[in-house]
C-alpha positions in Angstrom: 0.0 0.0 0.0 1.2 3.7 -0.8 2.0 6.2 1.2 1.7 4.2 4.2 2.8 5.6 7.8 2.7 4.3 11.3 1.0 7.1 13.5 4.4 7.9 14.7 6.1 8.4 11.1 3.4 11.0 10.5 3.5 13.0 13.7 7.7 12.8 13.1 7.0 14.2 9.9 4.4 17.3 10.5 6.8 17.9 13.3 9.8 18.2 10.9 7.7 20.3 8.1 6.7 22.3 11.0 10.0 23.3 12.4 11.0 23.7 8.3 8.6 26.3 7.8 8.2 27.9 10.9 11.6 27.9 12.8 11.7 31.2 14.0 8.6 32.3 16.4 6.1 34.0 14.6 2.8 36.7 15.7 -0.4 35.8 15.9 -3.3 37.2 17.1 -6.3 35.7 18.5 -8.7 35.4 21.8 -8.3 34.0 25.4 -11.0 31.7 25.8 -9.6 30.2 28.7 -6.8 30.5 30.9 -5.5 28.3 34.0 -2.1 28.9 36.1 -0.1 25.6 37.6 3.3 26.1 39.4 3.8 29.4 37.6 3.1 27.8 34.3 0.4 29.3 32.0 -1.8 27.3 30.2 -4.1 29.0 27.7 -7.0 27.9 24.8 -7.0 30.4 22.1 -9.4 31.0 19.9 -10.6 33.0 16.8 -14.3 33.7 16.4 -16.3 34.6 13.5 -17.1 38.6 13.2 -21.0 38.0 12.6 -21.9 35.0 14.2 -19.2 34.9 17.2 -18.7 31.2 16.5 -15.3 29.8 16.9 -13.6 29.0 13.7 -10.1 28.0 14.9 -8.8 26.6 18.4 -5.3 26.3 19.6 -3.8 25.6 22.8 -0.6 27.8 24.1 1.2 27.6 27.5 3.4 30.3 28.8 6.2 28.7 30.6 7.2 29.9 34.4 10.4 31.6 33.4 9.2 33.4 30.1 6.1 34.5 32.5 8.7 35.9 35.2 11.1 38.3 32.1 7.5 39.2 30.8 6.8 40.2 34.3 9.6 42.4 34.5 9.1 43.6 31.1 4.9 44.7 31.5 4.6 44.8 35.3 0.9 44.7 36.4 -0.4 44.4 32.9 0.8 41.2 32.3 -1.7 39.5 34.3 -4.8 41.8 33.0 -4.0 40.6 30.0 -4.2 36.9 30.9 -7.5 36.9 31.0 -10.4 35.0 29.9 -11.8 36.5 26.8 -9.1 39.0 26.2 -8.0 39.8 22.8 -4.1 39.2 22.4 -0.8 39.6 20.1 1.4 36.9 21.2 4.6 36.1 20.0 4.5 31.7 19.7 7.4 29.7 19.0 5.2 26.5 17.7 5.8 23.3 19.2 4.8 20.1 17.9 5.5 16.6 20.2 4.7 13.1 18.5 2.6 12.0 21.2 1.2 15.5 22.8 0.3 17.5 19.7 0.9 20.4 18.5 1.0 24.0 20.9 2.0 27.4 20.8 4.7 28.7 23.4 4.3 32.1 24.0 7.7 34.4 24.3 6.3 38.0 23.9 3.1 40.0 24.3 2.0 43.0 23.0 0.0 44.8 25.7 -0.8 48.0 22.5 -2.6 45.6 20.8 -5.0 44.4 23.6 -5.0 48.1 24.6 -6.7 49.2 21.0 -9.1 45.8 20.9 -10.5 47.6 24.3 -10.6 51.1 22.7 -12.1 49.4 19.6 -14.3 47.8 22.3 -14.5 50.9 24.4 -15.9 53.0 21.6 -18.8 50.1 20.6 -20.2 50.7 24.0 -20.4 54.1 24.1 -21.9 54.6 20.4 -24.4 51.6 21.8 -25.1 53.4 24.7 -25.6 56.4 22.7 -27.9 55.2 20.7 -30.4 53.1 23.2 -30.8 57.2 24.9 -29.3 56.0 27.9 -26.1 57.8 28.4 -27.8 60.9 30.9 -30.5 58.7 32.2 -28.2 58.4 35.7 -26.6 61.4 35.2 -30.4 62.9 35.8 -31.4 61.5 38.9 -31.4 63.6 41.5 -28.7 63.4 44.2 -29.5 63.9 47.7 -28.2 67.4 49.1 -27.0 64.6 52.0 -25.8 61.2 51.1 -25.9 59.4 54.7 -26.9 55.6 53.5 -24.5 54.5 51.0 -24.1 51.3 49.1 -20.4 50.2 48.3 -19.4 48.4 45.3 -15.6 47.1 45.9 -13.7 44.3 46.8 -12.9 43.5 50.9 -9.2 43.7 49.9 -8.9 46.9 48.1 -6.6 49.4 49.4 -9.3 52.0 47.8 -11.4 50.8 49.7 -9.7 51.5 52.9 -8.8 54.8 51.9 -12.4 55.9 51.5 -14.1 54.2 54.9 -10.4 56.3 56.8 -11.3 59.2 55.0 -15.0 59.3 55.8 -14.5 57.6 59.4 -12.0 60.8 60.4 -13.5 63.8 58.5 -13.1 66.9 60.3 -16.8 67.7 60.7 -17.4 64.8 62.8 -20.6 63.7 60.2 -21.8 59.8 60.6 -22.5 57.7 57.7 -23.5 54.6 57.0 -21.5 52.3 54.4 -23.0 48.8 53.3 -20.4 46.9 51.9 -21.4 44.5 48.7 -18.5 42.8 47.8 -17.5 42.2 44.8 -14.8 41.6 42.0 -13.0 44.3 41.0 -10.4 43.2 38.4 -10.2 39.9 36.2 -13.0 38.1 34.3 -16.0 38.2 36.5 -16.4 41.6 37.5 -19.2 41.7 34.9 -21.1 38.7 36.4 -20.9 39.6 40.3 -21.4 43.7 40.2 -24.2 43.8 37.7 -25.5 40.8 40.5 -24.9 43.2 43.8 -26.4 46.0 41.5 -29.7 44.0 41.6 -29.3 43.2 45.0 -29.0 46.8 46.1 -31.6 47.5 43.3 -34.4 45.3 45.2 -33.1 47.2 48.8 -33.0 50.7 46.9 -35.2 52.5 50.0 -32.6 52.2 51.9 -29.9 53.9 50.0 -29.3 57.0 48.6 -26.7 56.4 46.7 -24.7 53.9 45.5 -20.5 54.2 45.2 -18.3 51.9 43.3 -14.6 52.2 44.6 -11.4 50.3 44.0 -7.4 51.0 44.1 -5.4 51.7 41.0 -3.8 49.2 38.6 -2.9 48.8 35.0 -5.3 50.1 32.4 -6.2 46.5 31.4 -7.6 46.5 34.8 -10.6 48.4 33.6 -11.7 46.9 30.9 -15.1 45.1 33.2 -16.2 48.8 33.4 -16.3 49.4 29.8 -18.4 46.4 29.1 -21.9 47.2 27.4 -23.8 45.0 29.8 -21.9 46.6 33.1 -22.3 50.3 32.0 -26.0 49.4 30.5 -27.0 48.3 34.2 -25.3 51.7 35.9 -27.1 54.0 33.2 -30.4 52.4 33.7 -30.0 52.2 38.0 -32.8 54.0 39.9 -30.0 55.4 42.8 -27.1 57.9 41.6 -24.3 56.1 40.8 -20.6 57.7 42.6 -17.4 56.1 40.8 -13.9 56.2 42.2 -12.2 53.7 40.0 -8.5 55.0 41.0 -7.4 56.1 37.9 -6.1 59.9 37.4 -5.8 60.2 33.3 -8.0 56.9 31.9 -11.8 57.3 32.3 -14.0 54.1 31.9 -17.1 54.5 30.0 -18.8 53.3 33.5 -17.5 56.5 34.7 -19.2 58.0 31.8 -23.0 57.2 32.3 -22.1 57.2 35.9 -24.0 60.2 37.6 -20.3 61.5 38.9 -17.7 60.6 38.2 -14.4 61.2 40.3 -10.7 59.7 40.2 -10.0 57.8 43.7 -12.0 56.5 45.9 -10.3 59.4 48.2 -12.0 61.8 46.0 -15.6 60.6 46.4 -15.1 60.3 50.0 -14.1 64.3 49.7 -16.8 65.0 47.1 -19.9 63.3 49.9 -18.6 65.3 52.9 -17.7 68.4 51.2 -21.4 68.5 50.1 -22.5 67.3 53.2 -21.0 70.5 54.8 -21.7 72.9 51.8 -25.8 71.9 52.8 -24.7 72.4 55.9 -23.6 75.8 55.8 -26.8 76.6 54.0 -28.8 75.4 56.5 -26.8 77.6 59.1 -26.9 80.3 56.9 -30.9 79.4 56.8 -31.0 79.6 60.8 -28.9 83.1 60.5 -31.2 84.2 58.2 -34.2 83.0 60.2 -32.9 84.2 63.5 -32.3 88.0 62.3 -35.3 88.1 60.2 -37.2 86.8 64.0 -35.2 89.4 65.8 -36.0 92.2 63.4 -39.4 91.1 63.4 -39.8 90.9 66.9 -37.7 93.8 67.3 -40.6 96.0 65.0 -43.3 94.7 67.0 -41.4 95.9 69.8 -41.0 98.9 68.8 -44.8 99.2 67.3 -46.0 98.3 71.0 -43.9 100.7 72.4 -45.7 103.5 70.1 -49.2 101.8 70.8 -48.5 102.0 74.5 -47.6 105.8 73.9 -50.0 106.3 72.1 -52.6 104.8 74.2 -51.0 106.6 77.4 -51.7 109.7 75.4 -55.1 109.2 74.3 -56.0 108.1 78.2 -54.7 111.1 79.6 -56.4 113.5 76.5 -59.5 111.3 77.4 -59.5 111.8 81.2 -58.1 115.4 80.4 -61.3 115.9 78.1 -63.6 114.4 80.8 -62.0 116.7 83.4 -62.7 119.5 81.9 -66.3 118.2 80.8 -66.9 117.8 84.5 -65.3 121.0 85.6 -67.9 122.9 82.9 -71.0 121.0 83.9 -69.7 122.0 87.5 -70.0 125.6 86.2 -73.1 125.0 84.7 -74.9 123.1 87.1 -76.5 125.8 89.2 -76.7 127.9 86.0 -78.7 124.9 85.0 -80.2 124.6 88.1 -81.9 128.2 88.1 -82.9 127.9 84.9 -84.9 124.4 85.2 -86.4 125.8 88.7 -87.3 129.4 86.7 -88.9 127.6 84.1 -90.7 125.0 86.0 -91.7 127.9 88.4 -93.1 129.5 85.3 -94.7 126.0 84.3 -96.7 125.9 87.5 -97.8 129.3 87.5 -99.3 128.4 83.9 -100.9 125.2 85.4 -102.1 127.1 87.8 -103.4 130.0 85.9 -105.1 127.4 83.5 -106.3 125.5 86.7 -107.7 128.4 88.1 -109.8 128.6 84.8 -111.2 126.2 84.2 -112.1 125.1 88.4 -115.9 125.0 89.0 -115.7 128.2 91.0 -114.3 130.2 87.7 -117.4 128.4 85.8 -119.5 129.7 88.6 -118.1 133.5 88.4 -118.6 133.5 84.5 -122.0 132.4 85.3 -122.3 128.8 84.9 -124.0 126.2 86.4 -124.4 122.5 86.9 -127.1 120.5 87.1 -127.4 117.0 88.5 -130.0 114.2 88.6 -129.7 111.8 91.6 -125.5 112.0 91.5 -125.0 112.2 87.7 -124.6 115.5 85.8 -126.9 116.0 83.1 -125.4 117.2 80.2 -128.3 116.9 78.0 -131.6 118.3 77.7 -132.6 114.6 76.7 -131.2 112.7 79.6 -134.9 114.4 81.2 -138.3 113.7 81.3 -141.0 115.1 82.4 -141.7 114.9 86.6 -137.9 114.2 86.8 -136.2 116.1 90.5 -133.2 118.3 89.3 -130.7 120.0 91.6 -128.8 123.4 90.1 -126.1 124.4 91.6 -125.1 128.2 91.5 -122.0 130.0 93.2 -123.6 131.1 95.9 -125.9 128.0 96.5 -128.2 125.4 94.5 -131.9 125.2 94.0 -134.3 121.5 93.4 -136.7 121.7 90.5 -139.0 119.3 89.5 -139.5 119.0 85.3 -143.0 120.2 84.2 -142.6 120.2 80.5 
């Protein structure tokens, strides 16, 4: 049979055509799928996936050995390990390595940490246009923070030294204010900070009566560090949240696109700590500014009332004494003019009864009788009509000088 070869024979020979055509270490570029550290080694799966459906098309496994890790290391400091992430797009330098019995892998010598870096700008950019475009970059950014944040939900991990900073700083402030920090802790660097914030975000979400608002703090660290808070699904969760969100990532120059739809952002965690008690004491020198106000506008009021009693109990002392003054002389002219008043009444009602007595005198009986009149009587009644008599009726007629019985004829 042709071109016949034991399973051996063929791995010996893709292993020689391998190390023919690629004897020097070459670039490729290509996706973390998975990543797991033993004894220093580093053992990766890379992948490629396909732009529109996000399938994988190619698969290789790669292992960074303990000593190329440790001169990388040296080489890209802290950013060596945010780069050896699960699904972190990476330019590796591979020297590629084929055994008869184990297969072929890559051995990764370099790493370019600019490439990653512009896959999370490329990445960093897709968000915000995203965001953009759902209308939900200001939605936080329009909430309205309390004039005092007092009940605060933190978002960091138990370790961070950001952390600490912030608690010292609020613990020790100079005003002596007390507030209350809820601690939700969470991931803060590597591949599930995505997973467990946006899970405390709902948490605090369900308990959001009890907050005011919520502050997401950590230390610094290499700019890798921050590629969780530029992920669509992280910052889509902070734009959308019914509290304000306060972000002190620790970073002075880069600015995550968390901090973005954030409702402030600030640098350190040192920073918000500064930016909560410095408007903690600007409402508080309002409200004594209020109480000044208040006070002097009392005092001045009180002191016009003061003053408008003062004139009303002038005025009324016044008035009395006019009034009493005005009585006083009243009295002291009816004084005069009492026995004026006197005489006069006494005159005229002397005067009066001489009338009466005059008109009494006039028309008396005995006046009647001197002008000639008389009266006649029957029995005990006058008569006082010619036809109140008959005929045989007794009449008695009285005269001034005496009276006379008659007896009717006719």
């Amino acid at each position: 049979m042709e071109n016949k070869f034991s399973l051996l024979e063929l791995n010996e020979y893709i292993r020689q055509v391998l190390i023919l055509n690629f004897s020097d270490a070459v670039w490729v570029s290509c996706e973390i799928s998975q990543v797991n550290e033993s004894r220093g080694h580093f053992w990766m799966d890379l992948v490629e996936k396909d732009l529109l459906t996000d399938a994988v098309s190619a698969k290789s496994s790669a292992v960074l050995w303990r000593r190329d890790y440790l001169k990388l290391q040296i080489e890209l400091g802290t950013s060596l390990d945010s780069i050896l992430q699960d699904g972190m797009q990476v330019l590796l330098k591979v020297k590629i390595n084929y055994h008869e019995a184990y297969g072929m892998k890559f051995v990764v010598e370099e790493i370019d940490p600019g490439y990653t870096l512009g896959q999370l700008e490329i990445k960093r950019q897709e968000t915000i246009l995203k965001l953009r475009k759902k209308g939900l970059f200001q939605l936080n950014t329009g909430l309205k923070l309390p004039a005092v944040i007092q009940r605060i939900a933190v978002l960091s991990s138990e370790t961070a030294a950001g952390l600490q900073d912030y608690l010292v700083q609020m613990k020790n402030n100079q005003f002596g204010y007390h507030f209350e920090n809820q601690l939700f802790t969470t991931a803060m660097q590597g591949q599930f900070v995505e997973k467990e914030m946006r899970s405390r975000l709902k948490s605090i979400e369900r308990r959001k009566d009890e907050f005011d608002a919520v502050v997401i703090i950590r230390g610094g660290g290499a700019r890798l560090d921050l590629s969780a808070f530029d992920s669509y699904e992280l910052c889509k969760t902070i734009a959308e949240f019914p509290l304000p969100v306060l972000t002190g990532i620790g970073h002075d120059v880069d600015e995550t696109v968390a901090d973005l739809v954030a409702h402030t952002a600030l640098k350190t965690p040192t920073a918000v700590a500064d930016f909560i008690l410095n408007r903690t004491a600007t409402f508080e020198g309002e409200m004594q500014y209020l109480a000044q106000y208040v006070q002097q506008q009392t005092e001045r009021a009180l002191k016009s009332q003061e003053m408008q009693l003062q004139q009303a109990e002038q005025t009324l002392h016044f008035a009395t004494k006019q009034f009493f003054r005005t009585k006083e002389m009243t009295l002291t002219q009816l004084e005069k003019d009492i026995p004026t008043q006197i005489k006069f009444r006494l005159f005229a009602a002397e005067q009066q009864l001489k009338s009466l007595e005059k008109s009494v005198d006039l028309l008396s009986p005995e006046a009647a009788f001197r002008r000639g009149f008389t009266i006649t009587t029957k029995g005990k009644e006058v008569v006082r009509s010619m036809s109140e008599l008959k005929k045989g009726d007794r009449i008695e007629t009285y005269f001034s000088d005496g009276s006379v019985e008659s007896e009717v004829l006719e």
